[in-house]
mmCIF file of the C-alpha atoms, coordinates in Angstrom:
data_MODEL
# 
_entry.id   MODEL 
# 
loop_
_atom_site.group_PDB 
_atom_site.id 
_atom_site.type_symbol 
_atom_site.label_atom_id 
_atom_site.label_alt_id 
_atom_site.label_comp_id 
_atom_site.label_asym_id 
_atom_site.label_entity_id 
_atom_site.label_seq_id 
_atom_site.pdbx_PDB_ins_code 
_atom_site.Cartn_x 
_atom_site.Cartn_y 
_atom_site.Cartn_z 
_atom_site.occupancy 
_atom_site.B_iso_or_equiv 
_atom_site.pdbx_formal_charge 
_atom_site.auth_seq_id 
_atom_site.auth_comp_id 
_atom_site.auth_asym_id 
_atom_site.auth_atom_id 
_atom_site.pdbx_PDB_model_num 
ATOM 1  C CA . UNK A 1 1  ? 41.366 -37.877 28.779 1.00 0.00 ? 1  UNK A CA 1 
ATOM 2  C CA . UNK A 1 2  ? 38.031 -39.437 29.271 1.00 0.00 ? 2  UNK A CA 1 
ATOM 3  C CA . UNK A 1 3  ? 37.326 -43.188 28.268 1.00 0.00 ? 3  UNK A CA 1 
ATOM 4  C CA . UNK A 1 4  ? 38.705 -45.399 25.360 1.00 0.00 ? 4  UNK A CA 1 
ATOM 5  C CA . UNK A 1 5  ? 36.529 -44.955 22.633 1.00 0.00 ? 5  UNK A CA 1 
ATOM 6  C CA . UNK A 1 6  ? 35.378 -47.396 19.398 1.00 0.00 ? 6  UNK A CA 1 
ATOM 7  C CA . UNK A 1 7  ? 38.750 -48.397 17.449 1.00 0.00 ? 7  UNK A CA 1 
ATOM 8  C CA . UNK A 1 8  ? 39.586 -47.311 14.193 1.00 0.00 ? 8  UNK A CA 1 
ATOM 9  C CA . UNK A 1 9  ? 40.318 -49.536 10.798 1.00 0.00 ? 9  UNK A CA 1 
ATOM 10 C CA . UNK A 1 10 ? 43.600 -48.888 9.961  1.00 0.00 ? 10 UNK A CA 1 
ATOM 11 C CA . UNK A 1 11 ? 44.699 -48.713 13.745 1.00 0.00 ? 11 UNK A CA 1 
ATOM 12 C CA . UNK A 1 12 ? 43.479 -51.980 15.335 1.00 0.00 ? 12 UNK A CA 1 
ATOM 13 C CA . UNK A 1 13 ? 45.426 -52.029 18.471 1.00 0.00 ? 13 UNK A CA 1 
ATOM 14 C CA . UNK A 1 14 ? 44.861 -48.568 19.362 1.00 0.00 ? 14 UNK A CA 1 
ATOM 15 C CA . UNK A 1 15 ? 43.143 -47.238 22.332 1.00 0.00 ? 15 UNK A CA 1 
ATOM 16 C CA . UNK A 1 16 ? 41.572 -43.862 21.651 1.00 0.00 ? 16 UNK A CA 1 
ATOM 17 C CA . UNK A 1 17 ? 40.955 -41.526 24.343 1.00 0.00 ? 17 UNK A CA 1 
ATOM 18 C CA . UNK A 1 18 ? 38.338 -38.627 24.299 1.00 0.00 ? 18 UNK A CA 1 
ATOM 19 C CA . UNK A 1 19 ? 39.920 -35.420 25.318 1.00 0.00 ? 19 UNK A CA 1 
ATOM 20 C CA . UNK A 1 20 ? 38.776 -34.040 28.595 1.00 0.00 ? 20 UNK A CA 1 
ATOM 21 C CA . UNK A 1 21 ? 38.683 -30.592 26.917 1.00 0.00 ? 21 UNK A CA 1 
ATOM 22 C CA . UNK A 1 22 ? 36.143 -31.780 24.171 1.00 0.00 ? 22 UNK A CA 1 
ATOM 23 C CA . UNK A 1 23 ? 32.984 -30.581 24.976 1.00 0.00 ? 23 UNK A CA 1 
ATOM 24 C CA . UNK A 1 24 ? 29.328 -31.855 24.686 1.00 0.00 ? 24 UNK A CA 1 
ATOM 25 C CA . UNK A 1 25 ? 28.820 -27.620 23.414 1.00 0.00 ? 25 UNK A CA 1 
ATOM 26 C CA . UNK A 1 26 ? 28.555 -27.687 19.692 1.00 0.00 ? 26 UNK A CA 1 
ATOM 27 C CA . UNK A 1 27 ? 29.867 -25.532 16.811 1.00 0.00 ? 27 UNK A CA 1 
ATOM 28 C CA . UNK A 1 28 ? 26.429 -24.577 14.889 1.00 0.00 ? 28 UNK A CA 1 
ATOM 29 C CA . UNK A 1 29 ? 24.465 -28.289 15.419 1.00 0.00 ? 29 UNK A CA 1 
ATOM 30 C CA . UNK A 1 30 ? 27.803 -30.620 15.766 1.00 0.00 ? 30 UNK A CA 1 
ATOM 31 C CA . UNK A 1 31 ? 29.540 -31.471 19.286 1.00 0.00 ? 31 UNK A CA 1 
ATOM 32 C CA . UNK A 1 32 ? 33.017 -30.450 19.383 1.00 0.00 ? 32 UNK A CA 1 
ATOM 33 C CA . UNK A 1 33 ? 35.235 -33.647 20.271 1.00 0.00 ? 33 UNK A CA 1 
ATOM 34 C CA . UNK A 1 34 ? 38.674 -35.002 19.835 1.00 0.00 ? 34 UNK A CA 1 
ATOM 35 C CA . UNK A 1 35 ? 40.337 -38.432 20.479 1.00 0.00 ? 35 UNK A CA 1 
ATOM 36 C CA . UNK A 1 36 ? 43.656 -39.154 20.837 1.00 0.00 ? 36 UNK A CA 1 
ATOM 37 C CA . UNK A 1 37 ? 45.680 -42.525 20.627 1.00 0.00 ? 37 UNK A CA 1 
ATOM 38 C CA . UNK A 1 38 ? 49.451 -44.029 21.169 1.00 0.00 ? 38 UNK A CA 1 
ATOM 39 C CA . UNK A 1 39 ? 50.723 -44.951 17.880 1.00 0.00 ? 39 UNK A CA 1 
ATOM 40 C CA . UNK A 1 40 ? 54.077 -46.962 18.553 1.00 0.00 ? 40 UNK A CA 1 
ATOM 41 C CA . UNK A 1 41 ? 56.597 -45.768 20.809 1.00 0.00 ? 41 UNK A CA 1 
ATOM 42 C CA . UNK A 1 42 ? 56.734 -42.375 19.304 1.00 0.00 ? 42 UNK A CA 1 
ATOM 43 C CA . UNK A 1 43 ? 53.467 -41.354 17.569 1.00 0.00 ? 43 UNK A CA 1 
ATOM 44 C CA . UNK A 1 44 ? 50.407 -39.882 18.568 1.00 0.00 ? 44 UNK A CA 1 
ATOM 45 C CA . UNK A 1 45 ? 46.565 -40.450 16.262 1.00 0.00 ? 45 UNK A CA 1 
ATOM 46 C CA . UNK A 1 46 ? 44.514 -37.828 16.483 1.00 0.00 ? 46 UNK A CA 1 
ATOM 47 C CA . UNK A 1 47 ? 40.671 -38.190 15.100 1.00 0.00 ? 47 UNK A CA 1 
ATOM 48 C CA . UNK A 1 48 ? 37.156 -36.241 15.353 1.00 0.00 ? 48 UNK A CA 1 
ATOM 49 C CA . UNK A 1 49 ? 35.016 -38.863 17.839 1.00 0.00 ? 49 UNK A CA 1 
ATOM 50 C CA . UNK A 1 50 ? 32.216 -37.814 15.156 1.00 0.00 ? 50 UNK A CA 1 
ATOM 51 C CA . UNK A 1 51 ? 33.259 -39.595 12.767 1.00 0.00 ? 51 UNK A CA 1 
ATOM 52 C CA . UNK A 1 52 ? 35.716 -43.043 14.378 1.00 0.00 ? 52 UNK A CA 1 
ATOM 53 C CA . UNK A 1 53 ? 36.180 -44.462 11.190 1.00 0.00 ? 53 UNK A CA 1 
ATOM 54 C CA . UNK A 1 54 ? 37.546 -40.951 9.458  1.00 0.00 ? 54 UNK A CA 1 
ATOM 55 C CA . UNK A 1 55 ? 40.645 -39.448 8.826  1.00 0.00 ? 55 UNK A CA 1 
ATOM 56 C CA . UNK A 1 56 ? 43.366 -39.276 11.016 1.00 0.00 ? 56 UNK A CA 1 
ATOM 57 C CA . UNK A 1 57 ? 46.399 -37.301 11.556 1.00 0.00 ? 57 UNK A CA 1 
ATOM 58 C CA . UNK A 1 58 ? 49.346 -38.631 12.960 1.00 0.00 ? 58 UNK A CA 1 
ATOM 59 C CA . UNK A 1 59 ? 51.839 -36.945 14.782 1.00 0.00 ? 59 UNK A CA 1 
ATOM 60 C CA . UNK A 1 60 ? 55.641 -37.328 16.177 1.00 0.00 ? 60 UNK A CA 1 
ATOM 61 C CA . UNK A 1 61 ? 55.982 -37.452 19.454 1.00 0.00 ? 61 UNK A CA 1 
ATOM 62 C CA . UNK A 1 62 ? 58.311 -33.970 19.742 1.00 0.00 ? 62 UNK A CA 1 
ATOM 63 C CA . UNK A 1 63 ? 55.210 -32.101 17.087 1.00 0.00 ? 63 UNK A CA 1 
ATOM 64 C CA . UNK A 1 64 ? 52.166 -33.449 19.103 1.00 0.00 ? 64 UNK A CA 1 
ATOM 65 C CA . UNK A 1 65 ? 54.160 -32.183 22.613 1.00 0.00 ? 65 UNK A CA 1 
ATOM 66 C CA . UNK A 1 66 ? 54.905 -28.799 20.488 1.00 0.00 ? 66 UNK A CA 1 
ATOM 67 C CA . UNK A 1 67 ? 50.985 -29.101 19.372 1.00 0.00 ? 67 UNK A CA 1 
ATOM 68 C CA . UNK A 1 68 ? 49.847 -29.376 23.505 1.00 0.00 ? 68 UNK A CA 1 
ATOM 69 C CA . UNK A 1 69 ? 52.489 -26.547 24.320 1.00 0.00 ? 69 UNK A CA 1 
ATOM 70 C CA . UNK A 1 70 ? 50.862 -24.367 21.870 1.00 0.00 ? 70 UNK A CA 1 
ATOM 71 C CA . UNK A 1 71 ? 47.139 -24.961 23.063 1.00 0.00 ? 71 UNK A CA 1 
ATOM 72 C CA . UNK A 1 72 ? 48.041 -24.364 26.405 1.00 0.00 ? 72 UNK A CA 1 
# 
């Protein structure tokens, strides 16, 4: 994970990280990029870095470690 990032409205405390694996490359004219942030004990936030304010999905702990094992 690269640095924290701007926060998000409806997560105030959080501290997004950029994923080292998000690239500056682009899909057609828009970079590719992904942030992720602790949510509680036992959640993860994940967000496009395009767009800070957006949606978000939020994941368990046990689904965003199945998520990772599945990238990998």
């Amino acid at each position: 994970m690269k640095t924290p990032q701007a926060p998000h409205p409806g997560f105030p405390g959080a501290i997004w990280r950029k994923s080292s694996y998000s690239s500056g490359a682009d899909a057609g004219d828009k970079h590719v990029c992904v942030e992720v942030a602790a949510v509680g004990e036992d959640e993860r936030a994940v967000r496009d870095s395009k767009i800070p304010e957006g949606p978000v999905i939020r994941l368990s702990r046990g689904d965003w470690r199945s998520l990772i094992a599945r990238l990998k």
